[in-house]
Every structure is written in structure tokens, then in C-alpha cells.
C-alpha positions as CSV (number, residue, x, y, z in Angstrom):
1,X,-15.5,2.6,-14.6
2,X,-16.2,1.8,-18.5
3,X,-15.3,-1.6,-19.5
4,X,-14.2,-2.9,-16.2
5,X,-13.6,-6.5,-15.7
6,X,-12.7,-8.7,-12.7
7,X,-10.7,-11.8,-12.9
8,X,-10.6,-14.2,-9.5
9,X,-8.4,-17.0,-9.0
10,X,-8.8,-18.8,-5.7
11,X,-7.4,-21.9,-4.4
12,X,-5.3,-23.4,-1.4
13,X,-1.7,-22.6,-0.2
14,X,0.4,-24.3,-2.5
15,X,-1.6,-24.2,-5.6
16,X,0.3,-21.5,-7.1
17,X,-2.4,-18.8,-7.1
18,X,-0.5,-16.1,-5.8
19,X,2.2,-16.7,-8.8
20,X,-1.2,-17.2,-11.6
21,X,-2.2,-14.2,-10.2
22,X,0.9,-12.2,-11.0
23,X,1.3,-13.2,-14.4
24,X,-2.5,-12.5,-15.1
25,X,-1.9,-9.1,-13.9
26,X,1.6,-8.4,-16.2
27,X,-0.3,-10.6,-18.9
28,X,-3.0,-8.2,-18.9
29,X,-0.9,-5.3,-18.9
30,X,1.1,-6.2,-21.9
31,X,-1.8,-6.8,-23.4
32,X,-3.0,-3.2,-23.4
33,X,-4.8,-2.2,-20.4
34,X,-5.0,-1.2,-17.1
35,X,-4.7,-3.1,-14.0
36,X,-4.8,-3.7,-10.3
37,X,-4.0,-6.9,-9.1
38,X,-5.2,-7.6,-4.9
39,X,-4.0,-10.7,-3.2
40,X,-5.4,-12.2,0.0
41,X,-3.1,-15.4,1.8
42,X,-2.9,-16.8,4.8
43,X,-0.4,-15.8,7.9
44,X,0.6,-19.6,8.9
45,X,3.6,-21.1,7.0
46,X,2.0,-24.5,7.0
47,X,1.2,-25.1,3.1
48,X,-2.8,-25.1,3.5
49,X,-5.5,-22.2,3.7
50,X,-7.6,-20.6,1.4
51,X,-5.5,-17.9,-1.0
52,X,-7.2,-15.5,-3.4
53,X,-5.4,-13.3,-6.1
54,X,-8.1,-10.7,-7.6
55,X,-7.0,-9.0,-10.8
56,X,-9.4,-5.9,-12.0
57,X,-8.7,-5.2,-15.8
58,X,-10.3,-1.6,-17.3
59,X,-9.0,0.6,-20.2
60,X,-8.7,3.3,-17.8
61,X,-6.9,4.2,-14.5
62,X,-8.3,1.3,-12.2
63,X,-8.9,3.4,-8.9
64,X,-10.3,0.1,-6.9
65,X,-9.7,-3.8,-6.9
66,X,-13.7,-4.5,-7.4
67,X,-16.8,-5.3,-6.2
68,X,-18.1,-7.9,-7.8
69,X,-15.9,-11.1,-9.7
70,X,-16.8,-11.6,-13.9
71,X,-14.8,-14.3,-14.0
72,X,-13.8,-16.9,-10.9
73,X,-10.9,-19.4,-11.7
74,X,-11.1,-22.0,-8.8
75,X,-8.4,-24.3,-8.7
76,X,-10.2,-26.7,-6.2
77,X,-14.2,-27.9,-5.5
78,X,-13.8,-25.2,-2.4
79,X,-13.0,-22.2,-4.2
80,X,-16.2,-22.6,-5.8
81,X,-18.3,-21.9,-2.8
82,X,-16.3,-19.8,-0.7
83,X,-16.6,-17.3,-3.8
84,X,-19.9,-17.9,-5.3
85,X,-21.6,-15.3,-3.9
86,X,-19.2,-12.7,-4.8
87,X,-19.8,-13.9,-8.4
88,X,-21.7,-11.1,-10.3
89,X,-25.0,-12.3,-12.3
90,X,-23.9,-13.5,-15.8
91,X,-20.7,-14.3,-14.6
92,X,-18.1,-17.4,-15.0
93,X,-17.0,-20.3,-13.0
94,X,-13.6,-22.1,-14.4
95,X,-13.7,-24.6,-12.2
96,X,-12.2,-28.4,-12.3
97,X,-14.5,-31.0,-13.3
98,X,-12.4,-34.2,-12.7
99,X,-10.5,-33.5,-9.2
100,X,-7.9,-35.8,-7.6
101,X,-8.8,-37.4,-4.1
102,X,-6.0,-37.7,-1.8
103,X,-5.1,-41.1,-3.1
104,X,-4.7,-40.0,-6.6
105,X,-8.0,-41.6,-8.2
106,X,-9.9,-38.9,-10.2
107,X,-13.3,-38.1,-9.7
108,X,-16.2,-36.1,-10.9
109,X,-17.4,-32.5,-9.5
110,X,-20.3,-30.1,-10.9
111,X,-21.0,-27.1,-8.9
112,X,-24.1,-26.4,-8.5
113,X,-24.4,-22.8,-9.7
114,X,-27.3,-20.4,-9.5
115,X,-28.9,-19.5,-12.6
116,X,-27.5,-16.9,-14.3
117,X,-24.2,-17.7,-13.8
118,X,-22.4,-20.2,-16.3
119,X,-19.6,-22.9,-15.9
120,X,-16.7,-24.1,-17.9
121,X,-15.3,-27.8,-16.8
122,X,-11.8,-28.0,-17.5
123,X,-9.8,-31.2,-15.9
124,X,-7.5,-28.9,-14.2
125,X,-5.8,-31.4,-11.8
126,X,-6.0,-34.4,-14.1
127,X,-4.4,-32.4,-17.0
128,X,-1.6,-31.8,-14.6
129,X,-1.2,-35.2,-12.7
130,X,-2.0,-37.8,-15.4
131,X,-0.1,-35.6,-18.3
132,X,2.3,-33.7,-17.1
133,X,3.1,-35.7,-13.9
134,X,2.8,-33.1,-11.9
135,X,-0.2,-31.3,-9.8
136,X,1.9,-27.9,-9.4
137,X,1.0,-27.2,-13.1
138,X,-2.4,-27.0,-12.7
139,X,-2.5,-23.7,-11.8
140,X,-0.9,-23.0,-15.7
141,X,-3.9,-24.9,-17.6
142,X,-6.0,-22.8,-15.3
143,X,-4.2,-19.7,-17.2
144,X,-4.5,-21.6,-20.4
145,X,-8.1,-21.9,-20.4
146,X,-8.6,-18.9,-19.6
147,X,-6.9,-17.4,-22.4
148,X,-8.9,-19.7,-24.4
149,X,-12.0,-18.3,-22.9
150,X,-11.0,-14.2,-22.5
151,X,-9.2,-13.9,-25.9
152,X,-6.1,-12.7,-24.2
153,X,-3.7,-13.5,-26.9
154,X,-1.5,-17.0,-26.0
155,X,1.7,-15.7,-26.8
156,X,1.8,-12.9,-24.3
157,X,1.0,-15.3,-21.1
158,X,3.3,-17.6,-22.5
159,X,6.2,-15.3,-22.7
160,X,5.7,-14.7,-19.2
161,X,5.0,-18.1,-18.0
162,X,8.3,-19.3,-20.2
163,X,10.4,-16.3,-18.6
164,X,9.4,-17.6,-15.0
165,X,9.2,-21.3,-15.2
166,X,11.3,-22.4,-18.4
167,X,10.2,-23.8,-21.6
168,X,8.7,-27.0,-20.3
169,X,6.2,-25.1,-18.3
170,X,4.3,-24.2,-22.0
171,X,2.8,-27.5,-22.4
172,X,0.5,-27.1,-19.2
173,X,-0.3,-23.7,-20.6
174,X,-1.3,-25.3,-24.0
175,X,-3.4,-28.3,-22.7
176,X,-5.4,-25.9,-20.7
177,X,-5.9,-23.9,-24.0
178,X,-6.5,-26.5,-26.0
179,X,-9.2,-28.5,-23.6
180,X,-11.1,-25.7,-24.0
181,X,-10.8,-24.7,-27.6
182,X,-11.9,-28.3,-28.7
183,X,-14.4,-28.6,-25.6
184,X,-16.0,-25.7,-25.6
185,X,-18.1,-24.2,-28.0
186,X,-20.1,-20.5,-28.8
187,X,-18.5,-16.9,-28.5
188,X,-20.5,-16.5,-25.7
189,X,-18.0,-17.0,-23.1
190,X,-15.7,-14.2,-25.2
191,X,-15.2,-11.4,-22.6
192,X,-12.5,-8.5,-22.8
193,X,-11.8,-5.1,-20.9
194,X,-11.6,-2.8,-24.1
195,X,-9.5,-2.9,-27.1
196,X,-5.8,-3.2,-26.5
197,X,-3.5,0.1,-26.6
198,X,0.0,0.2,-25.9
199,X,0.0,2.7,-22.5
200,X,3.6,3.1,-21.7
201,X,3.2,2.3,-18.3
202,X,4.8,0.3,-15.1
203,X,3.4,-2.9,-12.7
204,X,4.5,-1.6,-9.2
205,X,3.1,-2.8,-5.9
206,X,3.4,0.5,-2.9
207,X,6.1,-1.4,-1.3
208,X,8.3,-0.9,-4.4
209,X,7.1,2.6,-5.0
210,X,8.5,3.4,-1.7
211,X,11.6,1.6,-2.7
212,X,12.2,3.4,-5.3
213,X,11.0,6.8,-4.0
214,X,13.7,6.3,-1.2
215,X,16.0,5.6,-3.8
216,X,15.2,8.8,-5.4
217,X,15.7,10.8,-2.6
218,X,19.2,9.8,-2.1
219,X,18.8,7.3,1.2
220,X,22.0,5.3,1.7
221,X,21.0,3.2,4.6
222,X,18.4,1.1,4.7
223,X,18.0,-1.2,8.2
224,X,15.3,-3.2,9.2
225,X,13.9,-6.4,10.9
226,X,11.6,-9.0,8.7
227,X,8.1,-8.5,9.1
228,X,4.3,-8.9,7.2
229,X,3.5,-7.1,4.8
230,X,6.7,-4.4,4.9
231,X,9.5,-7.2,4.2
232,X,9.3,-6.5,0.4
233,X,10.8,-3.3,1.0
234,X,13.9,-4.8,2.4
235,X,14.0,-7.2,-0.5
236,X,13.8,-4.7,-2.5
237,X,16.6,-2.6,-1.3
238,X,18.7,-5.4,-0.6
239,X,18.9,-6.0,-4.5
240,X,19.1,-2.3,-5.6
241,X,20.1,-0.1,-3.0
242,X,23.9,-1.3,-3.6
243,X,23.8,-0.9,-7.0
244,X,23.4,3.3,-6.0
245,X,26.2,3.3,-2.8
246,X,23.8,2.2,-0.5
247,X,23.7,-0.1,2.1
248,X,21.0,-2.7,3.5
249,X,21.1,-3.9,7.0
250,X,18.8,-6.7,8.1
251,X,18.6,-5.9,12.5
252,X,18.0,-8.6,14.8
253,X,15.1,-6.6,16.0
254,X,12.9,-3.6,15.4
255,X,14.7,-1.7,18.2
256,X,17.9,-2.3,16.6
257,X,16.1,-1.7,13.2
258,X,15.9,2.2,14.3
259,X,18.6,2.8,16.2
260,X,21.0,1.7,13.7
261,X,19.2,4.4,11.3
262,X,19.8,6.9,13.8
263,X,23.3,6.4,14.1
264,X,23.2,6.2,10.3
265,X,21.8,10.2,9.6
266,X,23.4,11.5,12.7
267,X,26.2,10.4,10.8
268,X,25.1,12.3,7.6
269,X,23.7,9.4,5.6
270,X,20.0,9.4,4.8
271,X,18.2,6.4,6.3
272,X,15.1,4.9,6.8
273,X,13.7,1.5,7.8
274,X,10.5,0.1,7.4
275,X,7.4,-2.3,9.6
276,X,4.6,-3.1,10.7
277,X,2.2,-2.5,13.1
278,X,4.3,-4.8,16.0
279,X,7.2,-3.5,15.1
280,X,5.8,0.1,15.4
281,X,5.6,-0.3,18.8
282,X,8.9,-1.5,19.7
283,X,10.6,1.5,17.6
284,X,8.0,4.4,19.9
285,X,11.5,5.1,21.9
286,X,13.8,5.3,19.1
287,X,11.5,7.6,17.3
288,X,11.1,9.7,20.8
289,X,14.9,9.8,20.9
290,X,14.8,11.1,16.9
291,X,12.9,13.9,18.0
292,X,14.6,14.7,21.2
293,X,18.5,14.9,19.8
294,X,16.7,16.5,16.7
295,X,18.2,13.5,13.7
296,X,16.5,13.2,10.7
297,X,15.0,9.7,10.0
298,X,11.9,7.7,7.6
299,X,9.8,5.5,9.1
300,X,7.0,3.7,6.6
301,X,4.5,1.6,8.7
302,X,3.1,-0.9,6.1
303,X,-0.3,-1.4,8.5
304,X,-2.0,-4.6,9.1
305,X,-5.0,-5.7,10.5
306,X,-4.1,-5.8,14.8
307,X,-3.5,-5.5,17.9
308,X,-0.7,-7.7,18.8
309,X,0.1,-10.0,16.2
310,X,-3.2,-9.7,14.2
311,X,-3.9,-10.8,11.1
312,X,-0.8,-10.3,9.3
313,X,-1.7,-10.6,5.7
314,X,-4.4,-8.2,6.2
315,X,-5.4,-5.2,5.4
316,X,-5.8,-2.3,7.9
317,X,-5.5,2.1,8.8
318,X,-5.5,0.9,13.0
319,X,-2.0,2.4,13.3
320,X,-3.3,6.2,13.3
321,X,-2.9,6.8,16.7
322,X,0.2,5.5,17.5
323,X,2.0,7.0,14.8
324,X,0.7,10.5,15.8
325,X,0.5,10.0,19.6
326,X,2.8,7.1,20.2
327,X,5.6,8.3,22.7
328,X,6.1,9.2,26.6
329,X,6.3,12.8,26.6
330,X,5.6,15.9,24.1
331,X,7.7,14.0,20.9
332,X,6.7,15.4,17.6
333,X,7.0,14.0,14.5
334,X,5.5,14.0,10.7
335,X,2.6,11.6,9.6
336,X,2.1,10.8,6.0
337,X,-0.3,9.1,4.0
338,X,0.0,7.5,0.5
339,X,-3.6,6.4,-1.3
340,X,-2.0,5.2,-4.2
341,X,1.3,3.5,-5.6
342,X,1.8,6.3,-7.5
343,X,2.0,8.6,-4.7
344,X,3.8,6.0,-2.3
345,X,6.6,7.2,-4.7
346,X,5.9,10.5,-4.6
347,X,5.3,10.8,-0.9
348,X,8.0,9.2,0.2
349,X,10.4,11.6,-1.4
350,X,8.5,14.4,0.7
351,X,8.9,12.2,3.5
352,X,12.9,12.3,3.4
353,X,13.1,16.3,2.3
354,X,10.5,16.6,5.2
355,X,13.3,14.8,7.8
356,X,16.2,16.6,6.4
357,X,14.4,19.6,6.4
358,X,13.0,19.6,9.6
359,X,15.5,17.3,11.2
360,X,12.5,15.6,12.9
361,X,11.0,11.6,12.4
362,X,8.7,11.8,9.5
363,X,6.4,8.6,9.7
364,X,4.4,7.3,6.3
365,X,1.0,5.4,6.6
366,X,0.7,2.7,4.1
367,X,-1.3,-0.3,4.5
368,X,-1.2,-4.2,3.6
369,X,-3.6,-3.2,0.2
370,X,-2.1,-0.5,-0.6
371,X,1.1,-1.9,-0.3
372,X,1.2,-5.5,-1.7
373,X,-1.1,-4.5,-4.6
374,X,0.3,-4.2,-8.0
375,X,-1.2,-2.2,-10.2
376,X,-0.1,0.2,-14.0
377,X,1.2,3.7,-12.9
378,X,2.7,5.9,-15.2
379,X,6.3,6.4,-15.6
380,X,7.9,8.4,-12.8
381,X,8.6,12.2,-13.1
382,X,11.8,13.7,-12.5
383,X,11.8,16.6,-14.1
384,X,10.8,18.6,-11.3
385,X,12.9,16.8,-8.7
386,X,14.0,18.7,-5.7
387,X,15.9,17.0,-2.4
388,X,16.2,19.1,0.7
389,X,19.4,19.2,2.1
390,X,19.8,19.4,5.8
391,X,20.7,22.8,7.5
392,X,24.7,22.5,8.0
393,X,26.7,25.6,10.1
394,X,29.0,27.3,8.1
395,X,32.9,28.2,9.5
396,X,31.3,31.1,12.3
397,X,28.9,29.3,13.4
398,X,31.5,26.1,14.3
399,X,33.1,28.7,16.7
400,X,31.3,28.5,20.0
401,X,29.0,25.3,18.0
402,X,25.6,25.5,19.4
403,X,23.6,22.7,18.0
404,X,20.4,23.4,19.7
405,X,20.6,27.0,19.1
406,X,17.5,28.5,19.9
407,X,15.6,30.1,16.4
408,X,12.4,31.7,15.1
409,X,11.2,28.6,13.2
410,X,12.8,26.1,15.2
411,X,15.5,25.0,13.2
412,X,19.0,25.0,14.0
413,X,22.5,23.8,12.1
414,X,23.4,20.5,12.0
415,X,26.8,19.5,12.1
416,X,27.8,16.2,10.9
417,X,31.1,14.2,12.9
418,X,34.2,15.4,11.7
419,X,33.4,18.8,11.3
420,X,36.2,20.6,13.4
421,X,34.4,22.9,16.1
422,X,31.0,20.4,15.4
423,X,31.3,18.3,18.5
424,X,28.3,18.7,20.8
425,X,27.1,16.1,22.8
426,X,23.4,14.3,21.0
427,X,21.9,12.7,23.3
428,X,17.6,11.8,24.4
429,X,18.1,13.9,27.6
430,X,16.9,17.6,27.8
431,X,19.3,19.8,26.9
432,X,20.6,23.5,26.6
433,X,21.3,25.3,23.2
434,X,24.7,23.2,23.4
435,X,23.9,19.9,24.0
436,X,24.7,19.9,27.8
437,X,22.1,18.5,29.7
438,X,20.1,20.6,31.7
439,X,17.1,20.2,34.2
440,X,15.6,23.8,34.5
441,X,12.0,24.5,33.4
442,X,12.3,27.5,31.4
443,X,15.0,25.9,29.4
444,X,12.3,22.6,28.8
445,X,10.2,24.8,27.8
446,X,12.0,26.7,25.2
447,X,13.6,23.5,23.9
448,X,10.0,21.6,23.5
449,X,8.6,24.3,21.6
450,X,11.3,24.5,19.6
451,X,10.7,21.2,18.4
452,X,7.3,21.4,17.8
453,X,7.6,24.7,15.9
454,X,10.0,22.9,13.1
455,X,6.7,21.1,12.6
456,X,4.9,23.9,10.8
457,X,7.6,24.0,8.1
458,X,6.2,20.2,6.5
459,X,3.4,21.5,5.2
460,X,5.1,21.8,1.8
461,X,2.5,22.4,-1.2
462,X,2.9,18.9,-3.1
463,X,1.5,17.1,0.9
464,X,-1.9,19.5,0.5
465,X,-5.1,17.5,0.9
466,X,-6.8,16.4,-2.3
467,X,-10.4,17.3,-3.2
468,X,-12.8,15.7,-6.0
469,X,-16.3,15.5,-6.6
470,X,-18.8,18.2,-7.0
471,X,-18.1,22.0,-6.8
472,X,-21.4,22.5,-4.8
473,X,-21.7,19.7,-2.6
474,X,-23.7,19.3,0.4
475,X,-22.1,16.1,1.3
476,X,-18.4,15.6,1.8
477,X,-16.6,12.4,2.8
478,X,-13.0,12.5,4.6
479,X,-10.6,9.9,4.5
480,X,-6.6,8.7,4.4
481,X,-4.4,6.4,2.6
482,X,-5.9,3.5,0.5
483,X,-9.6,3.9,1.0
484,X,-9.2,6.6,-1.6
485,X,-9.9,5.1,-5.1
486,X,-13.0,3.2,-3.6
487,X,-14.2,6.4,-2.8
488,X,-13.5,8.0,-6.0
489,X,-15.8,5.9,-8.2
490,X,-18.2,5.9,-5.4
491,X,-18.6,9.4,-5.2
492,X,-18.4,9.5,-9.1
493,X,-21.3,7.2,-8.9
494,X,-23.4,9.2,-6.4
495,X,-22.8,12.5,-8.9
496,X,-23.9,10.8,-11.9
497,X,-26.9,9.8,-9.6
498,X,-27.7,14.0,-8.7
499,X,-26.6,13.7,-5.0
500,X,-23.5,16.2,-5.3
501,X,-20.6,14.2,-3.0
502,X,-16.9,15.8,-3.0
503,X,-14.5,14.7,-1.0
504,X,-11.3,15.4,0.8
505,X,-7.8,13.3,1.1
506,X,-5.5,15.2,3.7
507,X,-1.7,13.5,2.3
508,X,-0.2,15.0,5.5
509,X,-2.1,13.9,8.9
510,X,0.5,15.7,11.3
511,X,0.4,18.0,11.3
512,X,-2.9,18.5,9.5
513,X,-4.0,21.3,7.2
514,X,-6.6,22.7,9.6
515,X,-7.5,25.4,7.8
516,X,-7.9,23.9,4.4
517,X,-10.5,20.8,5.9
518,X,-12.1,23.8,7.6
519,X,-12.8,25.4,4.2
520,X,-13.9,22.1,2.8
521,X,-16.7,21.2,5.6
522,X,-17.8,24.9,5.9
523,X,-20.9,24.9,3.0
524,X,-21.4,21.0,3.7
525,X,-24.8,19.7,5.4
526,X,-23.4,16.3,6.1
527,X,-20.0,14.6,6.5
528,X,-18.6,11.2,6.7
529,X,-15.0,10.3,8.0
530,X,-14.1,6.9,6.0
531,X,-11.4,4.7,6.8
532,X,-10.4,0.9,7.9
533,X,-10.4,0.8,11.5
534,X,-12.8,-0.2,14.1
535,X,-12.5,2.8,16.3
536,X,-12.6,5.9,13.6
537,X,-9.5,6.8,14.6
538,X,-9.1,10.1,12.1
539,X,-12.6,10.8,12.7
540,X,-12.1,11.1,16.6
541,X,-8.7,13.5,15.6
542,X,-10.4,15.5,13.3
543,X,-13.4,16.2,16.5
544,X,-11.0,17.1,18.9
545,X,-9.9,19.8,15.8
546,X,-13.4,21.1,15.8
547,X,-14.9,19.0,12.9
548,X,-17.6,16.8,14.2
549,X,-18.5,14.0,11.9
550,X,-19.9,10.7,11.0
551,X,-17.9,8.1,11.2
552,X,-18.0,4.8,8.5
553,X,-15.4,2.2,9.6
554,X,-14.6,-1.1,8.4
555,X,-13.2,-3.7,10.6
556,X,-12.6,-6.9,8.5
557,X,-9.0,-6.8,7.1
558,X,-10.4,-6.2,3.6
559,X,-10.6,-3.3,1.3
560,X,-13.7,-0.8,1.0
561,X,-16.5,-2.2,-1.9
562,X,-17.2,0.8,-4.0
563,X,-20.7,-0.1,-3.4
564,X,-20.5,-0.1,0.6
565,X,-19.3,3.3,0.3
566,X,-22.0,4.3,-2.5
567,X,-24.9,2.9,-0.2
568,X,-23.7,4.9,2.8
569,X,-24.0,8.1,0.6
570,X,-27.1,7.0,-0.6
571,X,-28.2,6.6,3.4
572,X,-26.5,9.7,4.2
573,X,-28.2,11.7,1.7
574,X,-31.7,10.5,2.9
């Protein structure tokens, strides 16, 4: 990626690196270029832990958060080592020089850093404590010297600091600008990411891609249950989805969370509520009932590093299976899978002309990097807008109202409550073609294939999977969701190096596009399933398709390295 540059801040809970980090990342983007900011926090709500907030600056698309860090900004003497050897040779530590112990009495600190990397002192805490009276500033003279250092013009992070804090918060900003303007001398700590351009573009995390996307597609109802890293989504919707007729609902449980949905679209409202990984689980019988009584509904599944209760504020794709596979009995359902916050937006608006269409759960596969990340996408599309409406009977077909009418493609009309003649009976026990209940075998059988052949009908062309790379490759690497822009830059990487890589990004995992992955791996000598999870989850579905591969799996509730991806081509190729 030309002119590529990666900005750390790291400190303890409480430090305000999170918040640094956001206005980095908008600072940066007003400023001209691209950018993808990537946090990393701790789970516990006890004010203590390491926290990291990664910004990657470029003056193109930024596909991935970075390998290696230009610049570390460490807020404390523990920062320092915990990241120095992700610092990349002829880097830069900002670090503080004159820390406070825990009794207030300042003291002195000089990393020992290896050569080849250089060090700017700037009394971070004292600066904050001794001047300003306060130590919850220091994370602004962090953001004051580095402006200082980058050349990112002052009055752009101070328009954002001002708009978030107040006026009083610019002094902070200006000592840590000024320590280092009359400290520190040379251009040689001037670094930049390409000349500023004014892109017309937006600072969106996934979660409110999704937001909006739902918003776009017309959902009304919105119910859910608080939970990392999906909660944002509520939030969201809780401020905007009134504003459009809409409704938020916060449940006093998952289960709740998607039953009250359920009641919602059998209703004729468009709904959709949103988790995590825990939650996932506890909505498996809602989701079965969904399918069985034949009700529209969105699910997004915000993944995180698991089982149980995991590592919340991590990142993770462990939630394959149970999104597919996770029900008693033959309960289909739709699987997508967003790799970027553009196409959270996107996708998600499949995802609700998918349920209406179908009248089946449709299920999207997003993850804790994907999205909590914020990063410049262009401004939406709508041109080309088009919402599915569900399948409604007209006045004959209310007479004798069969709403499981047996069809050629599985679908049958939906009436919605109210609808004189529409009464049928909806519930999650087998039933004949008019809702009655029934216990006979042909009739099961009939009715299950009905519902699995609605399936057939969500392979609409915008959820086809996504190739790149070389047009002759004899490698090819598979993957889902967010491990996608890693994998573009690697495989960009091994083509500029002469080992001809493409790869393939299937959108919609079920039901999959057999027959275009089939076309992909034919000419291949060698292929490699990529994705976050210890097990190789999509690599042991695509097998049982008929597509043997190798699989490459990380398991550490982190993102891909561009680099881990580029040496396992490298291996790969031989």
C-alpha cells in the first residue's frame, strides 16, 4: 500500500486512549486521507488493563489495520515494552519522560530502545498534573505532540478535541504542541501519509453500517439485549431509528430479544435484532421457530473470540457453525458475510430483501474487527436501491386462506393479521398447507422441503462470491468476512513477487455458490482456506462440498498480519 503509515497509542484503562484514538482517526480524515482506525480494550469494567487504539493512515483505500507500528504513542512506561517489538525499524516512540508515581512525585523514565528506533520525551503526565491539574488530559498533549511531530495541521485536531471536550481542553493540546516544538529539534521526525486531498468520504465502524443499512431497508423494529461488541447497534438505533417510525426495544434477554422480532414481522413490520456469540445460542430456538411458521426476521451475530463467555472485546469467525447448523431438527436459514464496512451496509440490505423474500431467518457474520473498526468508505449509493416486499395473497386466495400452500419454489402468501379471510394458525409445530397441525410423514416431508427449497431463491447476484488476484493462478486462497483486506494486499504482494495468488470471498455461506468455488479451484494446484478460528470451520464445510483444502487458522482474538498471510503463500508456493 503506497504511503502507508501506522499510528499506535497504547496505555491503561482510563487513560483516554480509546477517545485519542478516535479523534486521530477523524483528525486524519479531515485532513485528507484514508483511514482505518482498530481498537483493542479490555472485557473487565474495573478501570485498569492494557488498551490499544491502532490508526493506519494511506492515500488510498486502507484494506488492513497493519503490520507493523511507525509511530507508538505510549501514555505510560508499560506501553513502551508491551509494544516495542511491534515497532518497525526507523520507527518512533512518544513516550513520557517524567511519569507520576502513585503518590504524585515525578520521576524520570528513558526506554531503552533498540537501535534504529528513535524516541521523543515529552512530560506527558506532568504537563497534565502539575499544569493543568488534572492527569485525564494527558492523553491530549499526547495528541499535541504528535501533531507537532507528524505535521498534521493543529487546527484540525483542535476542532475536534474542542467539539468533544470544550474550549478549556485546547490548552493540554497546545502544551503538548508546544513542548515539542521548543524541545525538539531537526525535520527528521516529519512523517506524513501523502499529500492531503479532500476525498468526500464518511468515518463508519460495521456496527453502524449495519445500522444504517437496516435503516435503509425499511426495518421498524429493532429489539435486543446488551452485549460485546454488538451493543453499538442498539445505540445506534435507539437514537435514529425513531427519527424514521421505528421502534427500539431493549429485551431482558436474548430469548426475548428474538421472539419479540418475531411477533414484530409476523405482524408485518420488518425487524431485526442483533448479538453475539452467547447470545447466538440462546436465540437457536427462536430462529428454529422463524423457519418452522415461515416469518421473516435479521439476525447479525457481531462474533467474538469464545466459547462461553470468551474474550469479549475480541476478535473472532468461531460462530460458522452454529449459524449454519445451529438448531434441533432440519431448520434452514440464510448466512451472510460482510468483509468490509462498506459492504456491512450493503449486505445487510440483502439480508432483509433475502427474509422478506424468502420468508426464512437470514443470519449476517460480522465480527468484533470488523465491526468496531472505523474506517473512510465512500458515500452510500441509492440509486439503484431495491426492497423486496414480502409475497401477500390477493382477495381469491383469502378464500379457503392456505398459508403453507404447497409451491414449486417453496414460497407461499403471506397474510398479515387483519386481513379478512387471513387467519391461519402460525405456530413451531408441523403443519398442513393450512396451518393445522398435523403428524403424518408424507405431509413432514413435503413441508421440510418446502422450506429448504425457498432457500435456492437468496442467491441474488449482488451476494456472488468475490474473486481478485491473478487471472492464471495456480494458487487460490478462500476465506469469509473480515480476513478479506489482509488478504488482498497479501495476495497483491505475492503477484508483484511472480507467484500468481487469486482469491475467492463467497458473501453468501448458506447456502453457498457451489458451483462458482467449483469453477474457481478447478485450474488451481494448491488452496488455502483462511479465516479466524481454531477449528477451520469453513474449510471443514467447504470438504464435506467436495473441495479439499489447506486450512490456515488463527486462534488469538486478533486480526490477520498481511505478512502472516504473505509468508503462508510464500510456504505454500514452495
Amino acid at each position: 500500500m503506497p504511503n502507508s503509515l501506522v499510528i499506535r497509542i497504547s496505555g491503561t484503562a482510563g487513560e483516554g486512549v480509546l477517545a485519542a484514538g478516535d479523534m486521530l482517526n477523524l483528525a486524519m480524515k479531515r485532513a485528507g486521507h484514508h483511514t482505518m482506525l482498530f481498537q483493542s480494550y479490555g472485557a473487565e469494567v474495573r478501570g485498569d488493563g492494557p488498551s490499544m487504539a491502532q490508526v493506519r493512515v494511506s492515500d488510498s483505500h486502507v484494506l488492513s489495520h497493519g503490520d507493523e507500528v511507525d509511530i507508538l504513542i505510549a501514555l505510560n512506561q508499560d506501553a513502551v515494552s508491551l509494544n516495542l517489538s511491534e515497532i518497525r525499524n526507523g520507527g518512533l516512540v512518544i513516550y513520557d519522560g517524567q511519569p507520576l508515581d502513585t503518590f504524585g512525585s515525578q520521576k524520570t523514565f528513558t526506554p531503552s530502545l533498540p537501535e534504529g528506533i528513535q524516541g521523543i520525551s515529552v512530560p506527558l503526565a506532568s504537563i497534565s498534573y502539575q499544569k493543568l491539574n488534572s492527569l485525564v488530559s494527558k492523553n491530549l498533549v499526547a495528541l499535541g505532540a504528535f501533531s507537532a511531530v507528524s505535521g498534521l495541521p493543529f487546527e484540525i485536531i483542535a476542532d475536534i478535541v474542542k467539539a468533544r471536550f470544550g474550549e478549556k481542553s485546547l490548552s493540554a493540546l497546545k502544551m503538548g504542541l508546544d513542548h515539542v516544538s521548543e524541545n525538539i529539534k531537526g525535520e527528521g521526525f516529519k512523517v506524513g501519509a501523502g499529500s492531503p486531498r479532500p476525498y468526500e468520504t464518511l468515518i463508519l465502524s460495521g456496527n453502524q453500517a449495519v445500522s444504517l443499512g437496516a435503516i435503509a431497508a425499511g426495518v421498524k423494529v429493532f429489539a435486543g439485549y446488551p452485549i460485546t461488541p454488538a451493543t453499538d447497534i442498539m445505540e445506534f438505533l435507539a437514537a435514529e431509528l425513531p427519527k424514521v417510525g421505528g421502534r427500539v426495544i431493549q429485551t431482558e434477554d436474548e430469548i426475548s430479544a428474538v421472539c419479540t422480532i418475531l411477533g414484530a414481522s409476523f405482524a408485518g413490520s420488518k425487524a431485526m435484532t442483533a448479538t453475539s456469540g452467547p447470545g447466538l445460542s440462546l436465540m437457536v430456538e427462536g430462529i428454529g421457530l422463524a423457519s418452522m411458521a415461515e416469518v421473516p426476521a435479521v439476525i447479525v451475530d457481531v462474533q467474538r473470540a469464545g466459547p462461553s463467555t470468551g474474550m469479549p472485546t475480541k476478535t473472532e469467525q468461531s460462530d460458522l457453525n452454529i449459524a449454519i447448523f445451529g438448531s434441533h431438527g432440519d431448520s434452514p436459514r440464510v448466512v451472510l458475510a460482510p468483509s468490509t464496512v462498506e459492504e456491512c451496509f450493503y449486505l445487510t440490505i440483502d439480508a432483509f430483501n433475502i427474509a422478506e423474500a424468502c420468508q426464512t431467518p437470514v443470519l449476517i457474520l460480522s465480527d468484533q474487527f470488523l465491526g468496531q473498526r472505523r474506517e473512510t468508505v465512500s458515500p452510500f449509493d441509492m440509486s439503484g436501491l431495491k426492497l423486496a416486499q414480502r409475497l401477500k395473497p390477493d382477495t381469491e386466495e383469502l378464500k379457503g386462506y392456505k398459508r403453507y400452500r404447497l409451491t414449486d419454489n417453496g414460497l407461499s402468501p403471506l397474510a398479515e393479521p387483519g386481513m379478512d379471510g387471513g387467519e391461519h394458525a402460525a405456530t413451531g409445530l408441523e403443519h398442513k398447507e393450512d396451518g393445522s397441525p398435523s403428524y403424518d410423514p408424507d405431509n413432514h416431508r413435503a413441508m421440510t422441503a418446502k422450506r429448504w427449497r425457498k432457500l435456492e431463491l437468496a442467491k441474488l447476484d449482488s451476494v456472488k462470491p468475490v474473486r481478485f488476484g491473478a487471472a492464471d493462478a495456480l494458487i487460490g486462497i478462500i476465506g469469509w468476512g473480515s480476513t478479506e483486506g489482509a488478504v488482498r494486499e497479501a495476495v497483491s504482494k505475492a503477484n508483484e513477487e511472480g507467484l500468481k495468488v487469486a482469491a475467492l470471498y463467497p458473501k453468501l455461506l448458506n447456502p453457498l455458490h457451489t458451483d462458482i468455488i467449483e469453477d474457481f479451484v478447478r485450474p488451481l494446484k494448491k488452496i488455502v482456506v483462511v479465516e479466524s478460528n481454531y477449528s477451520g470451520q469453513f474449510a471443514a464445510m467447504l470438504k464435506a462440498n467436495g473441495i479439499d483444502a489447506e486450512q490456515f487458522t488463527l486462534c488469538e482474538g486478533r486480526p490477520f498480519k498481511v505478512s502472516e498471510i504473505l509468508k503462508k503463500i510464500e510456504e505454500v508456493h514452495g
